[in-house]
N, C-alpha and C positions, 0 to 999 in steps of 0.2 A: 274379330273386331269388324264392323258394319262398318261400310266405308260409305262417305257421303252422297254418291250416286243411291246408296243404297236406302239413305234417308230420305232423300228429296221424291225418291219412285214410292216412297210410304206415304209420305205427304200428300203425292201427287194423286196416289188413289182414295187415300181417307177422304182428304179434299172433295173429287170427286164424287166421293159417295154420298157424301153429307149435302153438298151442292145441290144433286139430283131430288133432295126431299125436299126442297123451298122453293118457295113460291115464284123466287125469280129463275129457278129451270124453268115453269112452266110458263112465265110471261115473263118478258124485260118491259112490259109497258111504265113499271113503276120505276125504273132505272135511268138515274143521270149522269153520265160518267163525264170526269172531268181530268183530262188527262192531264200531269203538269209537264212543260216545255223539258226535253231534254236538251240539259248542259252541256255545250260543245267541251270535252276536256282535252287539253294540246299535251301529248305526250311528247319529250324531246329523245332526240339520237345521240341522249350525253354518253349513258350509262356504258353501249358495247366502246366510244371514245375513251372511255375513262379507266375501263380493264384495258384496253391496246396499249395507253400513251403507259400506264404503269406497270404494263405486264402481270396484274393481276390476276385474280380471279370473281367471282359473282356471288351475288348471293340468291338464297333461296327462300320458297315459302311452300304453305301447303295449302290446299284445297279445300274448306269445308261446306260450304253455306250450302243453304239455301236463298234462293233470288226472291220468292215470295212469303206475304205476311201470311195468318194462319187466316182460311178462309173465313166469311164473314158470315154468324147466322141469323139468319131471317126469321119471323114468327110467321108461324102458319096457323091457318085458319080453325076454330074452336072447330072439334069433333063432333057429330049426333046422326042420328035418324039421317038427318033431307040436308044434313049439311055439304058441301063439294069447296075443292079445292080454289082457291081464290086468291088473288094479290092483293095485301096487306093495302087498306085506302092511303098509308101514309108512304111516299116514295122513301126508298132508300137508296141514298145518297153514295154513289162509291167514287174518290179519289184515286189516281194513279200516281203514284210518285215513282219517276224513274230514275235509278240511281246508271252510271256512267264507269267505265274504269279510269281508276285511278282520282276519282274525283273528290275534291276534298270536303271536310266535315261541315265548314261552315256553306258550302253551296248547300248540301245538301239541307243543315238548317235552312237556309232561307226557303226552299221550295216546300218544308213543314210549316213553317213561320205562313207560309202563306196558301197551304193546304187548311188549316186551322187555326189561324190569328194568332197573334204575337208577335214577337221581333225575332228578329235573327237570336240576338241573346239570350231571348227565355226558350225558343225552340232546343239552343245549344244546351241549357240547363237543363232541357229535360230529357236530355239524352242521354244527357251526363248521368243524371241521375239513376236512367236506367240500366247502367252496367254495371257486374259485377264489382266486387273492390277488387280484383285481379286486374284488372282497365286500369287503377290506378291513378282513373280522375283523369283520363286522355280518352276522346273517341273516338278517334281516327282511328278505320282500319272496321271498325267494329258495325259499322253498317257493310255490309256487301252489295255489288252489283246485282243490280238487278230491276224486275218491274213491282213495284206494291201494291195491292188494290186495296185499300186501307176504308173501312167505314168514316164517310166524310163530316158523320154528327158525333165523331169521337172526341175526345178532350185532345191536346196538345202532347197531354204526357200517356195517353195511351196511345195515340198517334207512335210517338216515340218507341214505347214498349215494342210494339209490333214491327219497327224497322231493326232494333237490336235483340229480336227472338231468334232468329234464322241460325245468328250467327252462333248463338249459346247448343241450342240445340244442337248445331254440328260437330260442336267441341265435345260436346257429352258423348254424341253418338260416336266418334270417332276415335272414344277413347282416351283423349288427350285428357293430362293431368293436371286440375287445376292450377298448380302454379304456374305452368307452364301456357297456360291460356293467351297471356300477354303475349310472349316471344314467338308463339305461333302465329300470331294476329299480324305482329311487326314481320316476320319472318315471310309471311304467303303476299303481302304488301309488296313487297322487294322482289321475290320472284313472279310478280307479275307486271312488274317493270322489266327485270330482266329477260325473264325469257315469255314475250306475251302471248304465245299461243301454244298448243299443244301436251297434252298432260303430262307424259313419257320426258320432254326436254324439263318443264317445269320440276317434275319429279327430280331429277339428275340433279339440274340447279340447286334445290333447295339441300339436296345431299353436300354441294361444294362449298356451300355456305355453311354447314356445321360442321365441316370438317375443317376448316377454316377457323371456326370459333373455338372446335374441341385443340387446335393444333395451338392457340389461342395467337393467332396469324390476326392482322387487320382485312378485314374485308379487302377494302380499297374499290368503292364502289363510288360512281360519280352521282346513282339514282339518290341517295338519303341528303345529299347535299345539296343538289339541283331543288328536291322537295323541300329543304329550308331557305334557299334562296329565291325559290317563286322564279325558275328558268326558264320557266312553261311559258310566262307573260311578260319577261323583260330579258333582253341582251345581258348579260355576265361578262364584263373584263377577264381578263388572264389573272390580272390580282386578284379581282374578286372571289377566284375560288380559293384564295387561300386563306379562308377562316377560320376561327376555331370557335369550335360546334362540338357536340357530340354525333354531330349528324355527318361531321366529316370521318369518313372511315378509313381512309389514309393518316391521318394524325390519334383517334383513337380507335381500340381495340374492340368488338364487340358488337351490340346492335343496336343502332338508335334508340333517342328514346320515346319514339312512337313509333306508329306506319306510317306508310308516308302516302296515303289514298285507301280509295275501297280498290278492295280484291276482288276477284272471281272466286266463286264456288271451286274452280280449277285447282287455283294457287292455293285456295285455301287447304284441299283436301293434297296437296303434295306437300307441302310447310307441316301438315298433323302428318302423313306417311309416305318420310322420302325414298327414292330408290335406293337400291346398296349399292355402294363403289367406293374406291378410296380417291377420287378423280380430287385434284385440289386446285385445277383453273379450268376455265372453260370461254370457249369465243365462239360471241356470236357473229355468225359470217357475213355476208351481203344479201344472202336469198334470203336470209330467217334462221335457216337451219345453226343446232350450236354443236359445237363440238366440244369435246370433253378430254383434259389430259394431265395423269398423274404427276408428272415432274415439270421445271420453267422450262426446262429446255426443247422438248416436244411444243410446248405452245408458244415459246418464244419465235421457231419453225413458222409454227400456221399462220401466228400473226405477220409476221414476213411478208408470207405469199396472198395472206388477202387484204394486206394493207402496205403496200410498198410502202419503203423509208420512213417506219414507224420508228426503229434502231430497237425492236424488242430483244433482238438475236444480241445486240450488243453489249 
C-alpha cells in the first residue's frame, strides 16, 4: 500500500513536469498572485487537561493529504515553422488560499467566498456538494491544511472541487475503505489536536483511539467538545462542559459526528495507518513528548508525577 508521502512525492514531480512545459516556467510576466490572509487559528491546552483530570486516554487520526490543489494548465503557444515560445496575451490569474490547522470549514468558506464571489453560504454549498456521500453532508475535516494555488477565473464550485481533491485522492491512495472514509477524516482531526506534531506519536495516538473504540471504551477526550463549544474564542465555565453532545466523549461512546478542523497530511496518513500496540492511554507531557501505557495504573503513575495533585493514582 503507497503511503501518502508516497502520493504527494508523485504529485510533486508530475506537477513539476507538466509545470516546466507552460508558459508561465518561462515568464511569470503574465502572473498575478493574490495571496489570501491566513487565519490566525487558537488552538487550546484543553485536550492533555481533559485525559489528566479523567485519567483517560486520547484519541487518534491518520495522515493522508495532500496540501496542494492539482497544478494549473496554461495554453501554449500554436506550433509551425517561425513560431517560439510565448506568454499567452491573456494573464493568468493564480489565487492562494491557505488553509491553517485545525481551522474550521466556514473560515475557510469565507476565504473561497471571497477568492471567487459569493457568500460564505454558497462557498459552504459548494463544498458540500463536492464530497463524496461518505462525508455525509458534513465538511469538516475534508479540506486539509495546507497552501492552494487555485486558478482565480475558475467558478466557485470548481474552486471548491480542487480544495476537496487532495483529500479523496489520499484516501484512494492509501487504501482506505470507502466506508470507512468518514471515520478516517474524523479520526486524523483528533489526532492532530491530540498529539500536534511528529508522525511516529500521531501514529501511536491514533492506534489508542481505536483500541478504545474496538474495546468500545469512551474516548473521553476534551478536544471534540472544546470544538463544539467554540473554546478556542470564549471562556467555558466548569458547568459549561457538562453538555450533552455527541461531541462529548466522556457521556457518549464512539466518535463524533464530524472532525472537528482541517488535519495535516500527517494525521491524516496515521488515522489511514496507525502503529501496532495494544497501549490504551496515553499522556501528553509538558515538553510535547507523549507517552503511551497499556493499563490505568502505569498512567495513573505518570500522571502524578507530571501533573502534581491531579488524584489520577486515586
Amino acid at each position: 500500500m503507497n503511503s501518502a508521502h508516497d502520493l504527494m512525492e508523485q504529485l510533486r514531480v508530475e506537477g513539476a513536469s507538466r509545470y516546466a512545459g507552460t508558459a508561465l516556467a518561462a515568464d511569470h510576466s503574465g502572473v498575478t498572485r493574490r495571496v489570501r490572509r491566513g487565519r490566525a487559528v487558537r488552538t487550546s491546552a484543553l485536550s492533555v487537561a481533559g485525559v489528566v483530570a479523567a485519567g483517560a486516554a486520547v484519541f487518534g487520526a491518520s495522515q493522508i493529504l495532500g496540501s496542494v490543489a492539482e497544478p494549473i494548465a496554461t495554453p501554449t503557444a500554436p506550433s509551425g515553422p517561425t513560431s517560439a515560445p510565448s506568454v499567452s496575451d491573456s494573464p493568468v490569474e493564480i489565487a492562494t488560499i491557505s488553509v491553517h490547522k485545525q481551522e474550521r470549514i466556514e473560515d475557510i468558506a469565507t476565504d473561497l467566498a471571497a477568492t471567487f464571489g459569493g457568500t460564505q453560504q454558497e462557498a459552504l454549498d459548494a463544498i458540500t456538494q463536492s464530497l463524496p456521500e461518505e462525508a455525509k453532508g458534513n465538511p469538516e475535516g475534508w479540506v486539509a491544511v495546507g497552501d492552494y494555488s487555485l486558478d482565480a477565473t475558475s467558478t466557485l464550485r470548481e474552486g471548491a472541487v480542487q480544495l476537496v481533491a487532495p483529500v479523496l485522492k489520499a484516501l484512494e491512495a492509501a487504501g482506505v475503505p470507502r466506508e470507512k472514509w468518514n471515520d478516517t477524516v474524523i479520526l486524523a482531526s483528533i489526532v492532530q489536536q491530540e498529539a500536534p506534531a511528529g508522525h511516529s506519536q500521531q501514529s501511536a495516538v491514533a492506534r489508542v483511539l481505536l483500541n478504545r473504540l474496538d474495546a468500545e471504551m469512551p474516548l473521553q477526550l476534551e478536544s471534540p467538545l472544546a470544538y463544539f463549544l467554540r473554546a478556542d474564542e470564549r471562556v467555558i465555565s466548569d458547568d459549561g462542559w457538562a453538555v450533552d453532545t455527541p461531541y462529548n466523549t466522556y457521556m457518549y461512546n464512539g466518535l463524533p459526528p464530524s472532525a472537528i478542523g482541517a488535519p495535516t497530511q500527517e494525521a491524516l496518513e496515521a488515522a489511514a495507518d496507525p502503529a501496532d500496540g495494544d497501549w490504551m492511554f496515553f499522556l501528553r507531557k509538558k515538553d510535547g513528548n507523549v507517552l503511551f501505557f497499556t493499563n490505568y495504573e502505569e498512567f495513573a503513575v505518570a500522571v502524578d508525577e507530571e501533573f502534581p495533585g491531579t488524584g489520577a493514582s486515586e
